[in-house]
Backbone as XML, in Angstrom:
<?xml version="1.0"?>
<chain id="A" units="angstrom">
  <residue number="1" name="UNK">
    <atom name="N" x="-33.088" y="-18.978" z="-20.505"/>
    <atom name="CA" x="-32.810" y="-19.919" z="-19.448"/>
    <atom name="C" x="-31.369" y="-20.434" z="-19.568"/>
  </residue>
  <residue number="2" name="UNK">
    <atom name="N" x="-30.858" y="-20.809" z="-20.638"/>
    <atom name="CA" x="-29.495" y="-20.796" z="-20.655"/>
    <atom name="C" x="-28.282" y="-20.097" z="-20.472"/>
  </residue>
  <residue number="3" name="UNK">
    <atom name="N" x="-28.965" y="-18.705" z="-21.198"/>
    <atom name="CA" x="-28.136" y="-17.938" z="-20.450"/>
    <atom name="C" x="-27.933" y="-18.216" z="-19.433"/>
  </residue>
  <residue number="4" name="UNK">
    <atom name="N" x="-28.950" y="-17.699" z="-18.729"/>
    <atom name="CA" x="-29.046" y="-17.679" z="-17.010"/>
    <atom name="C" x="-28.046" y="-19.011" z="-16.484"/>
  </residue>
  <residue number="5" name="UNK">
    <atom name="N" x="-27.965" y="-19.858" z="-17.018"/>
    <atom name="CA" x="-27.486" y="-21.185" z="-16.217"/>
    <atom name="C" x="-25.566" y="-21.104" z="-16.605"/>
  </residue>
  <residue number="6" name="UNK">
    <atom name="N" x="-25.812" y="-20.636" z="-17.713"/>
    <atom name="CA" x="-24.359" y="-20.553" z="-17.963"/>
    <atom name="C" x="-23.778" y="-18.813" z="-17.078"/>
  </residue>
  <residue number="7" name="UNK">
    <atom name="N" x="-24.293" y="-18.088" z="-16.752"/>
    <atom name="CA" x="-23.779" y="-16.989" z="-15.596"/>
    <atom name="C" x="-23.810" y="-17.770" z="-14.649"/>
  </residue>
  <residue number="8" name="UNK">
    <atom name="N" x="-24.726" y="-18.497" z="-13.861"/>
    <atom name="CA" x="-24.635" y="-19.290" z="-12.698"/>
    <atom name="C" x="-23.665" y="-19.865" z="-12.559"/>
  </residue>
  <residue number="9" name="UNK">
    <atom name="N" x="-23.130" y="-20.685" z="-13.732"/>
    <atom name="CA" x="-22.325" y="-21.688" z="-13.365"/>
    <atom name="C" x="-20.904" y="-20.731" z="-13.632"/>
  </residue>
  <residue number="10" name="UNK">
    <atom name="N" x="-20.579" y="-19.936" z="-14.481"/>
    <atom name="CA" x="-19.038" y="-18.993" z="-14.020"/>
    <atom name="C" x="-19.267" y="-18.351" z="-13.163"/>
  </residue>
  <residue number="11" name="UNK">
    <atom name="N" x="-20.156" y="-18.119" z="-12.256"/>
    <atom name="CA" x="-20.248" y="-17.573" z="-10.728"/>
    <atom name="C" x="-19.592" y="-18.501" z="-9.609"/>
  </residue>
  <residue number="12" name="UNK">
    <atom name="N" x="-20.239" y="-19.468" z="-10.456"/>
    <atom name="CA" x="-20.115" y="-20.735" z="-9.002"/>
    <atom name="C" x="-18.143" y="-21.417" z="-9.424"/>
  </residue>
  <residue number="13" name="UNK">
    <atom name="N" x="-17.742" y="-21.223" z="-10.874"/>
    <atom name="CA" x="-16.372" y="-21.140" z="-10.705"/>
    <atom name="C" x="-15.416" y="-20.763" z="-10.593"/>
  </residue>
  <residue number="14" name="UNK">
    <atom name="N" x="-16.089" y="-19.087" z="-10.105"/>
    <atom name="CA" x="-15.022" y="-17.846" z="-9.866"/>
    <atom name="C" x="-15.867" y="-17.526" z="-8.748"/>
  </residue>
  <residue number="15" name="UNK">
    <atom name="N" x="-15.566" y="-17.572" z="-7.210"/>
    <atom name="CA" x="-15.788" y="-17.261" z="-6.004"/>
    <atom name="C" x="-15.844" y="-15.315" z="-6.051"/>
  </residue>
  <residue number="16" name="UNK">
    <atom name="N" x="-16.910" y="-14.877" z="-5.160"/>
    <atom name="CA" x="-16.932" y="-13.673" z="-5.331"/>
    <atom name="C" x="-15.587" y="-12.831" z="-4.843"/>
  </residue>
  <residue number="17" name="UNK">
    <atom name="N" x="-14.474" y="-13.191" z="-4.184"/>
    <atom name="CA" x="-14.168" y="-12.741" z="-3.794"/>
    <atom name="C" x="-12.455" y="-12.780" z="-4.709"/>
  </residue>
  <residue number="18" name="UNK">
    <atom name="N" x="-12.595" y="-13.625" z="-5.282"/>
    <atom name="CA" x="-11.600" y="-13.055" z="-6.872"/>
    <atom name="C" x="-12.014" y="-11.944" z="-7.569"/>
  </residue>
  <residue number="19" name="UNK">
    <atom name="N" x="-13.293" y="-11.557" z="-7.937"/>
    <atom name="CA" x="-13.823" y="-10.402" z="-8.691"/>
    <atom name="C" x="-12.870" y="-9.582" z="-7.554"/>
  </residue>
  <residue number="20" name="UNK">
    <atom name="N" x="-12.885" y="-9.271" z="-6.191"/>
    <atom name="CA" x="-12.257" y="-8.272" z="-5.558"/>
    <atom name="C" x="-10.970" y="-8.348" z="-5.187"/>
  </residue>
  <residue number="21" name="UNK">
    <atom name="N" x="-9.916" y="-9.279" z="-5.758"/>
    <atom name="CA" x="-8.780" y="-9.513" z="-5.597"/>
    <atom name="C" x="-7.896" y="-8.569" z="-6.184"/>
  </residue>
  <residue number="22" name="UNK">
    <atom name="N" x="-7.326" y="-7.355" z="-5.325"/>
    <atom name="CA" x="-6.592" y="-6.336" z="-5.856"/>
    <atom name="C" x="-5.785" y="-5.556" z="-4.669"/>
  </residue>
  <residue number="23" name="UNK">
    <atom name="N" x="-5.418" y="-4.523" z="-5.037"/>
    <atom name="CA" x="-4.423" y="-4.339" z="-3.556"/>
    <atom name="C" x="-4.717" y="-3.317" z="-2.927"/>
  </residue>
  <residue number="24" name="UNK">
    <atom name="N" x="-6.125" y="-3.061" z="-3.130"/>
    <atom name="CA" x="-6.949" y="-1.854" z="-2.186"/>
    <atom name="C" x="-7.164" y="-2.167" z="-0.845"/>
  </residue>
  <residue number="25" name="UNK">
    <atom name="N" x="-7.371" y="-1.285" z="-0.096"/>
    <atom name="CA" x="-7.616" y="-1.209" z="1.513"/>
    <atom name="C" x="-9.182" y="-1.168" z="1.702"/>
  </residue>
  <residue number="26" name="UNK">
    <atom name="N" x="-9.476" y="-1.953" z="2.804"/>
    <atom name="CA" x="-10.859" y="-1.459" z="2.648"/>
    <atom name="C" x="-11.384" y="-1.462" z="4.391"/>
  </residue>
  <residue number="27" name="UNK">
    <atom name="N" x="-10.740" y="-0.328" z="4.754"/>
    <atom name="CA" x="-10.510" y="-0.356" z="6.271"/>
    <atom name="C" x="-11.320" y="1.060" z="6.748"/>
  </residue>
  <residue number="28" name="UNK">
    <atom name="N" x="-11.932" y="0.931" z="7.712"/>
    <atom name="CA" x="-12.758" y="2.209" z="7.873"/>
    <atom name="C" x="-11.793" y="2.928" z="8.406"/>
  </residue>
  <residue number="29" name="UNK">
    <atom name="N" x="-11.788" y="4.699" z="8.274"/>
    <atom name="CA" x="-10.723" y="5.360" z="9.012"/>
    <atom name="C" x="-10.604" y="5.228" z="10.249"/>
  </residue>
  <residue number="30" name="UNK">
    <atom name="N" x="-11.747" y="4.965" z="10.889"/>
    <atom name="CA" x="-11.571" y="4.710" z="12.016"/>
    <atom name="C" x="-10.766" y="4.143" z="13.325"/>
  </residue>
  <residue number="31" name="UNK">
    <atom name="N" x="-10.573" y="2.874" z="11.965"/>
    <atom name="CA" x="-9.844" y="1.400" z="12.515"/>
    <atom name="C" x="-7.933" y="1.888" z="11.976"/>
  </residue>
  <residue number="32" name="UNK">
    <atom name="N" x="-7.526" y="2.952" z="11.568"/>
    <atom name="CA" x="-6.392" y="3.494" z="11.402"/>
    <atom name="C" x="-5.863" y="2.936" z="11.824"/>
  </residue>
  <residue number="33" name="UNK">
    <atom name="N" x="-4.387" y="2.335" z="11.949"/>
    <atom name="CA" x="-3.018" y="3.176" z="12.495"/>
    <atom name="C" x="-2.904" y="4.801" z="12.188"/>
  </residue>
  <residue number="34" name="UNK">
    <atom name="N" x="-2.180" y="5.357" z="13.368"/>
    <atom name="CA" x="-1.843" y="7.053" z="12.993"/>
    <atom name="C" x="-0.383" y="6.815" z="12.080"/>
  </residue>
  <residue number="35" name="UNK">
    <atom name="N" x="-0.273" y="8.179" z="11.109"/>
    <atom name="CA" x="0.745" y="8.192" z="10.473"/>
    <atom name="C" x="2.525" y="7.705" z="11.013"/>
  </residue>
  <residue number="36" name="UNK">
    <atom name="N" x="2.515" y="8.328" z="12.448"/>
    <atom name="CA" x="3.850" y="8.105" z="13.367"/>
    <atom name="C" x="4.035" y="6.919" z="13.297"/>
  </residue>
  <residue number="37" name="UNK">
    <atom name="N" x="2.697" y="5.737" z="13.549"/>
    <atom name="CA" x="3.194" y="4.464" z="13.639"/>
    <atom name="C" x="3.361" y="3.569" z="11.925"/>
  </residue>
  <residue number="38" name="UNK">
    <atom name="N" x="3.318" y="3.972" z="10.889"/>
    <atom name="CA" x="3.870" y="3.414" z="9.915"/>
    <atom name="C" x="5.343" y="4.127" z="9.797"/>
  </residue>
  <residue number="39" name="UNK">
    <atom name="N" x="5.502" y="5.356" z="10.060"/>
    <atom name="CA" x="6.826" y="5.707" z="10.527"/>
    <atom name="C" x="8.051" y="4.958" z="10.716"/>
  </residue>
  <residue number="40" name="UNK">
    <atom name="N" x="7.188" y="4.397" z="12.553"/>
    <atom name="CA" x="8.126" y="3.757" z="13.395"/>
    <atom name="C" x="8.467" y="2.418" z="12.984"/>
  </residue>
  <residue number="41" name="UNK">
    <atom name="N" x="7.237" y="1.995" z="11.596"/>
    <atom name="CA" x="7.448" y="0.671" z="11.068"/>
    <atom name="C" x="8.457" y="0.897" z="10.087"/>
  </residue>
  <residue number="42" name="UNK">
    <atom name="N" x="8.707" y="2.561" z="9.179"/>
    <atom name="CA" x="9.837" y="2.063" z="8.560"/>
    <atom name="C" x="11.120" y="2.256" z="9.536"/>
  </residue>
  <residue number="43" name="UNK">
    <atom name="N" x="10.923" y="2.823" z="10.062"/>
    <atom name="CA" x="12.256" y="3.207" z="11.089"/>
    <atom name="C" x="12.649" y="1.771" z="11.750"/>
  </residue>
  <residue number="44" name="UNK">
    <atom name="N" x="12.190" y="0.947" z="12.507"/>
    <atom name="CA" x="12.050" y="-0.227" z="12.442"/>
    <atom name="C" x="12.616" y="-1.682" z="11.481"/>
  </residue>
  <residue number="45" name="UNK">
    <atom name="N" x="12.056" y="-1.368" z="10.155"/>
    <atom name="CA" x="12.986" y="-2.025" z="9.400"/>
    <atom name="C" x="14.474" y="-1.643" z="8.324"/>
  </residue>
  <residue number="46" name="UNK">
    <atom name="N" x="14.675" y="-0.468" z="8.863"/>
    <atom name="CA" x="15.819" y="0.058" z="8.533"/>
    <atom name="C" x="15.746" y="1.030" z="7.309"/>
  </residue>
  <residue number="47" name="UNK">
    <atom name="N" x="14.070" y="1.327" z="7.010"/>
    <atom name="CA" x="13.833" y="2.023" z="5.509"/>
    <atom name="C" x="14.146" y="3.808" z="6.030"/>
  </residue>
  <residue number="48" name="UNK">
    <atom name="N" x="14.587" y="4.649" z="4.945"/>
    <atom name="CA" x="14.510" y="5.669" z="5.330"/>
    <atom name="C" x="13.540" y="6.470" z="4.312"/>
  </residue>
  <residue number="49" name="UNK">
    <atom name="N" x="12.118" y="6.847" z="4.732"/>
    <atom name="CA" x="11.072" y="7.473" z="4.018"/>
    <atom name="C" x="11.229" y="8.927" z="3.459"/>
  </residue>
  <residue number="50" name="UNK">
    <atom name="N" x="11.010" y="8.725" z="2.381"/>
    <atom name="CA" x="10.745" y="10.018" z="1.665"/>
    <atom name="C" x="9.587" y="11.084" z="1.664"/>
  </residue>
  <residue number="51" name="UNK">
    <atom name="N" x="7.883" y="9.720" z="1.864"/>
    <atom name="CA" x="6.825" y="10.036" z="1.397"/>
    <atom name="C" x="6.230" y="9.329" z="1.954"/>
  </residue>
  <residue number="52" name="UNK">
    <atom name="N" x="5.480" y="9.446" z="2.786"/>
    <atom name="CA" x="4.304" y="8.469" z="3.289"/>
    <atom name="C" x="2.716" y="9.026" z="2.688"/>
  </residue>
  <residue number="53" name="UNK">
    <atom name="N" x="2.335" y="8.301" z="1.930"/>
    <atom name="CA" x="0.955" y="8.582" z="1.295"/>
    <atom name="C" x="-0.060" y="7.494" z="1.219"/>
  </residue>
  <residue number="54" name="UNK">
    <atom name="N" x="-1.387" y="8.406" z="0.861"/>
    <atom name="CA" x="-2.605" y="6.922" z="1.426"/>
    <atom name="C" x="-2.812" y="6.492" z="-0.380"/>
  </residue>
  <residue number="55" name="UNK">
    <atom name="N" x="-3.157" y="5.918" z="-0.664"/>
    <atom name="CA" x="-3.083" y="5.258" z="-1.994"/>
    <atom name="C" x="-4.146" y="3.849" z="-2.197"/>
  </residue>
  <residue number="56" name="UNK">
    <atom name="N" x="-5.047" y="4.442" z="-2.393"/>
    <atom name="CA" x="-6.594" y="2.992" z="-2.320"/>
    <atom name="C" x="-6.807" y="2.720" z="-1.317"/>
  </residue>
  <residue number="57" name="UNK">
    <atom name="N" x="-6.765" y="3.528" z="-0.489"/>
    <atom name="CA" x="-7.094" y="3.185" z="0.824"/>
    <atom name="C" x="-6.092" y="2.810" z="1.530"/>
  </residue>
  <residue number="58" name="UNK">
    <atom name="N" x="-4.657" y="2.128" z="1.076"/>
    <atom name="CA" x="-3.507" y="2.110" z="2.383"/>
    <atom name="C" x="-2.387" y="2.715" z="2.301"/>
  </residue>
  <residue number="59" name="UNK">
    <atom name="N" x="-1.643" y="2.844" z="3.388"/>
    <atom name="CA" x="-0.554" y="3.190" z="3.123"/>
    <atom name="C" x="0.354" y="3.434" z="2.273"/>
  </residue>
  <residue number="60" name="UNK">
    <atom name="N" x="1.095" y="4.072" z="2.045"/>
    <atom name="CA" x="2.102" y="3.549" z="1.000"/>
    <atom name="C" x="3.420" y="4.590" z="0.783"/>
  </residue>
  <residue number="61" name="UNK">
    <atom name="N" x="4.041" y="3.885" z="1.690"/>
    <atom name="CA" x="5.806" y="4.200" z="2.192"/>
    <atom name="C" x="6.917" y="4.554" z="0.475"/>
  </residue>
  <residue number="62" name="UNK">
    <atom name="N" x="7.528" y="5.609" z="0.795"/>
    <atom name="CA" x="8.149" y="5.767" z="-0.545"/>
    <atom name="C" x="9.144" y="6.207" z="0.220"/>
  </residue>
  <residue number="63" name="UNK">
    <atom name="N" x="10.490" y="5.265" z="-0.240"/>
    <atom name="CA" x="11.480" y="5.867" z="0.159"/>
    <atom name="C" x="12.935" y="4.966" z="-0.030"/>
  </residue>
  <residue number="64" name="UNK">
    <atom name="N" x="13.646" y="4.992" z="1.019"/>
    <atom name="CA" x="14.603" y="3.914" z="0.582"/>
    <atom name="C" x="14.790" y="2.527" z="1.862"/>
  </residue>
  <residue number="65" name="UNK">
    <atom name="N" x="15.545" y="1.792" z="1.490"/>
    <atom name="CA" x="16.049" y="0.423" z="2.443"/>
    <atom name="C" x="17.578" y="0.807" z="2.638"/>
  </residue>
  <residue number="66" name="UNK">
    <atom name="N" x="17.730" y="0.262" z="3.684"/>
    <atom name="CA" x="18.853" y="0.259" z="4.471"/>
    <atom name="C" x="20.419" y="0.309" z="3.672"/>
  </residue>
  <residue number="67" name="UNK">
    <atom name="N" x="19.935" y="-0.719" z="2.383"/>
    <atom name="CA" x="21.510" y="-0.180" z="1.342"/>
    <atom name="C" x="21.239" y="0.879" z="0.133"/>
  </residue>
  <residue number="68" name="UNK">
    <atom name="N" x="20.377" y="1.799" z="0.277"/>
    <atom name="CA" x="20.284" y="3.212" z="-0.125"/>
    <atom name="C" x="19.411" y="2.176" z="-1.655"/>
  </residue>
  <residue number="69" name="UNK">
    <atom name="N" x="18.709" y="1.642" z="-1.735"/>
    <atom name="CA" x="17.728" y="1.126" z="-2.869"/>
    <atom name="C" x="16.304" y="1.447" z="-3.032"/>
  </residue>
  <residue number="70" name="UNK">
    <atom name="N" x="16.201" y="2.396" z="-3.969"/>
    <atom name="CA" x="14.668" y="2.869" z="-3.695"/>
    <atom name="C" x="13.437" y="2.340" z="-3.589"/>
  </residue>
  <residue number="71" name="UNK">
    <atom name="N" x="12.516" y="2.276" z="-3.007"/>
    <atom name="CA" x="11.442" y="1.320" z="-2.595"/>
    <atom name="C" x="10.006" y="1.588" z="-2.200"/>
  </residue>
  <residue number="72" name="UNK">
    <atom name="N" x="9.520" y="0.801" z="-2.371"/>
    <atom name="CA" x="7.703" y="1.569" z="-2.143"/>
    <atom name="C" x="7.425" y="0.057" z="-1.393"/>
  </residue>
  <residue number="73" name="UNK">
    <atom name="N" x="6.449" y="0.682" z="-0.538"/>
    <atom name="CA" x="5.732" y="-0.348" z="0.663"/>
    <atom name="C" x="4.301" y="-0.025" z="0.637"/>
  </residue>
  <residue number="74" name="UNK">
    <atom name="N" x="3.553" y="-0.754" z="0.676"/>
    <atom name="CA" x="2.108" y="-0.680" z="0.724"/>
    <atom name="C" x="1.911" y="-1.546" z="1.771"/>
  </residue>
  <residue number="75" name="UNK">
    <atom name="N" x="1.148" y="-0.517" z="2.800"/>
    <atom name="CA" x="0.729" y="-1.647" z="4.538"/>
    <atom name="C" x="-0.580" y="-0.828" z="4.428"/>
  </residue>
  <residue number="76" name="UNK">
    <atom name="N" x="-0.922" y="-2.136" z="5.374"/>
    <atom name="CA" x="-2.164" y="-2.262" z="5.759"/>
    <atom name="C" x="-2.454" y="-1.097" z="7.183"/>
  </residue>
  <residue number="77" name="UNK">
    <atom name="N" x="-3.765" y="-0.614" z="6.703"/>
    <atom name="CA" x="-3.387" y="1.100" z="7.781"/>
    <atom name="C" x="-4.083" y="0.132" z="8.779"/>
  </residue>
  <residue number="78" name="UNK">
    <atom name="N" x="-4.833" y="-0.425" z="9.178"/>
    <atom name="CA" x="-5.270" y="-0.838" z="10.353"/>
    <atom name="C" x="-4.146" y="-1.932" z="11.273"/>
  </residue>
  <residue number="79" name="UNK">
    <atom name="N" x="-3.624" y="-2.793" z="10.353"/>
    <atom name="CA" x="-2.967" y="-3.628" z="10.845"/>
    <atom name="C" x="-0.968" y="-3.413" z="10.935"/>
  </residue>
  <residue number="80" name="UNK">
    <atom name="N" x="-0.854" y="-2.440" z="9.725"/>
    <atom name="CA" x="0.279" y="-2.390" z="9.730"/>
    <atom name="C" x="1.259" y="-3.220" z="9.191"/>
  </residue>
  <residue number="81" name="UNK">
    <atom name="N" x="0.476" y="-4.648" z="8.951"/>
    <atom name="CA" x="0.844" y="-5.544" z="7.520"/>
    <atom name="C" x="1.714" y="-5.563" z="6.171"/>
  </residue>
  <residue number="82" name="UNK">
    <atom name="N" x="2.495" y="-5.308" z="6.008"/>
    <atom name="CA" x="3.686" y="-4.943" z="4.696"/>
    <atom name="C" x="2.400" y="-5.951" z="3.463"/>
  </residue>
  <residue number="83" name="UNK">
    <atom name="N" x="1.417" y="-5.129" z="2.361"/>
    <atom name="CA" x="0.843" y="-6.019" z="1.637"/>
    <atom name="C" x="1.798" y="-6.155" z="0.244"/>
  </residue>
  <residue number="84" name="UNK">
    <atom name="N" x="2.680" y="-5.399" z="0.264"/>
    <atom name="CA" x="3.358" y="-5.397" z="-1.119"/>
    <atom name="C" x="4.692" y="-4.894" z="-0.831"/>
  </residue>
  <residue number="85" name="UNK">
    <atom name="N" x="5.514" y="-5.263" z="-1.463"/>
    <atom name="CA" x="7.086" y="-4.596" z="-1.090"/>
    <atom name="C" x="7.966" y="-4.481" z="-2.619"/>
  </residue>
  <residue number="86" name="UNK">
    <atom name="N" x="8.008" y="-2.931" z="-2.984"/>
    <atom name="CA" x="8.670" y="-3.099" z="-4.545"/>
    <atom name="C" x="9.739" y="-2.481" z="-4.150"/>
  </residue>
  <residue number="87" name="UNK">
    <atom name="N" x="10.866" y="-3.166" z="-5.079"/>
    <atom name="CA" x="12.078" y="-2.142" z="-5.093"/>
    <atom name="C" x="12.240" y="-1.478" z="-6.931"/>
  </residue>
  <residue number="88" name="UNK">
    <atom name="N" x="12.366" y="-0.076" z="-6.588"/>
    <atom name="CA" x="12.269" y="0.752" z="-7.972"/>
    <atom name="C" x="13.674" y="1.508" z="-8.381"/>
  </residue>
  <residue number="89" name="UNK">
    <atom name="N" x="14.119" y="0.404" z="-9.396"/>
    <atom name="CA" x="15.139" y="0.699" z="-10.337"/>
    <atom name="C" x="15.404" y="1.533" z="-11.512"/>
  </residue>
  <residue number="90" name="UNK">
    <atom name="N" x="16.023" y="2.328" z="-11.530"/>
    <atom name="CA" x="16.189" y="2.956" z="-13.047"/>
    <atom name="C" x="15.601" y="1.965" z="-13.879"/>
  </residue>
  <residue number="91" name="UNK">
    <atom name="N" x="16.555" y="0.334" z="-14.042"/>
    <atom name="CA" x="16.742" y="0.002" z="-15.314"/>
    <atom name="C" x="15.434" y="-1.101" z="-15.679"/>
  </residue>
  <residue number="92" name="UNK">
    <atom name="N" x="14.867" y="-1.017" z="-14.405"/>
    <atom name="CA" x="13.635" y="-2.081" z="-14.186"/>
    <atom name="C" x="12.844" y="-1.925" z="-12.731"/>
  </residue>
  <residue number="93" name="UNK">
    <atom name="N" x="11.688" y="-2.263" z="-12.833"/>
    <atom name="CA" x="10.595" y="-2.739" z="-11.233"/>
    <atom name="C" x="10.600" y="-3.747" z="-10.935"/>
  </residue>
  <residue number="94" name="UNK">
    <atom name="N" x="11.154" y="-4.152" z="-9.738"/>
    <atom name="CA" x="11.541" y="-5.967" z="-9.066"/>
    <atom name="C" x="9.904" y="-5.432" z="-7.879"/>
  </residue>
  <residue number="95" name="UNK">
    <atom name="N" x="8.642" y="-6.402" z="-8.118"/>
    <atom name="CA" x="7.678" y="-6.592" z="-6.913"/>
    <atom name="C" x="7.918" y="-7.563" z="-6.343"/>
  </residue>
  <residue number="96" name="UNK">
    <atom name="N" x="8.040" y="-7.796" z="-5.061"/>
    <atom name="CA" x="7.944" y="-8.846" z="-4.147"/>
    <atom name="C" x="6.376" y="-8.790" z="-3.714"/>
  </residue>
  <residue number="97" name="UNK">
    <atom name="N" x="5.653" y="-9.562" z="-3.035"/>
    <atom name="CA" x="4.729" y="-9.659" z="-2.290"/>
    <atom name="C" x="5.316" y="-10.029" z="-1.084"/>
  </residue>
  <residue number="98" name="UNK">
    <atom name="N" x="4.672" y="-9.282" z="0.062"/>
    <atom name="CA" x="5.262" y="-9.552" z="1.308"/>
    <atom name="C" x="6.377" y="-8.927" z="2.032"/>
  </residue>
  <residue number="99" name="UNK">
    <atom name="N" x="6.816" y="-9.025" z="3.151"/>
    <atom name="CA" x="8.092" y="-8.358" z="3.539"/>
    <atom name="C" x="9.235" y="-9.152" z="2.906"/>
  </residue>
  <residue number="100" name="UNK">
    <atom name="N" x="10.142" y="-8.170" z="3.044"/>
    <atom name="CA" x="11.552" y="-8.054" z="2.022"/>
    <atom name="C" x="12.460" y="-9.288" z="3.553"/>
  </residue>
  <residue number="101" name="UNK">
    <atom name="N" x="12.944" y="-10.297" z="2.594"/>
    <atom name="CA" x="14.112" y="-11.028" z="3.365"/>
    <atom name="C" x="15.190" y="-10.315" z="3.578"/>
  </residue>
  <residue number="102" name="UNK">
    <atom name="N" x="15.789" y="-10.248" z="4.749"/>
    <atom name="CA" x="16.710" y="-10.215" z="5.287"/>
    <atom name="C" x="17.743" y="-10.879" z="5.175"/>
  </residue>
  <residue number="103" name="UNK">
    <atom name="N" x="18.398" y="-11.112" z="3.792"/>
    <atom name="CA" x="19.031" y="-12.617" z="4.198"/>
    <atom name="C" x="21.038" y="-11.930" z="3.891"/>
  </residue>
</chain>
């Protein structure tokens, strides 16, 4: 019985939906974007793609940004959403979450 009460209660202080907090897609194919339009999304923000591949279920843009810096994008295939934005360095990996500022 204690057991039991002590699983209950780290259930009830970790919401189920942290156990699934990770950067998988979980989009039926159905509900797609087609490949052209993550395309036109890097073409759009000035990236020039190397590799467009599906990767846990989303997207995931390999290629470069507008001042020749190599970069990986993970979007959301239904929505088209930028969920992750890395830039990949020889000398190190800089992750952003989110789209890349413009500034």
């Amino acid at each position: 019985m204690k057991k039991t009460l002590t699983v209950l209660g780290f259930l009830a202080v970790f919401p189920a939906g942290v156990a699934y907090a990770d950067d998988d897609c979980f989009v039926p194919m159905a509900d797609w974007q087609p490949r052209d339009a993550v395309a036109r999304l890097a073409e759009e923000n000035g990236w020039s793609v190397r590799r467009i591949k599906i990767d846990d279920g989303c997207y995931e843009i390999d290629g470069t940004d507008a001042t020749g810096r190599r970069i990986e994008v993970t979007v959301d295939p239904a929505t088209l959403q930028v969920l992750e934005f890395e830039y990949e360095d020889d000398s190190h990996r800089r992750r952003d979450r989110g789209a890349p500022s413009h500034d």
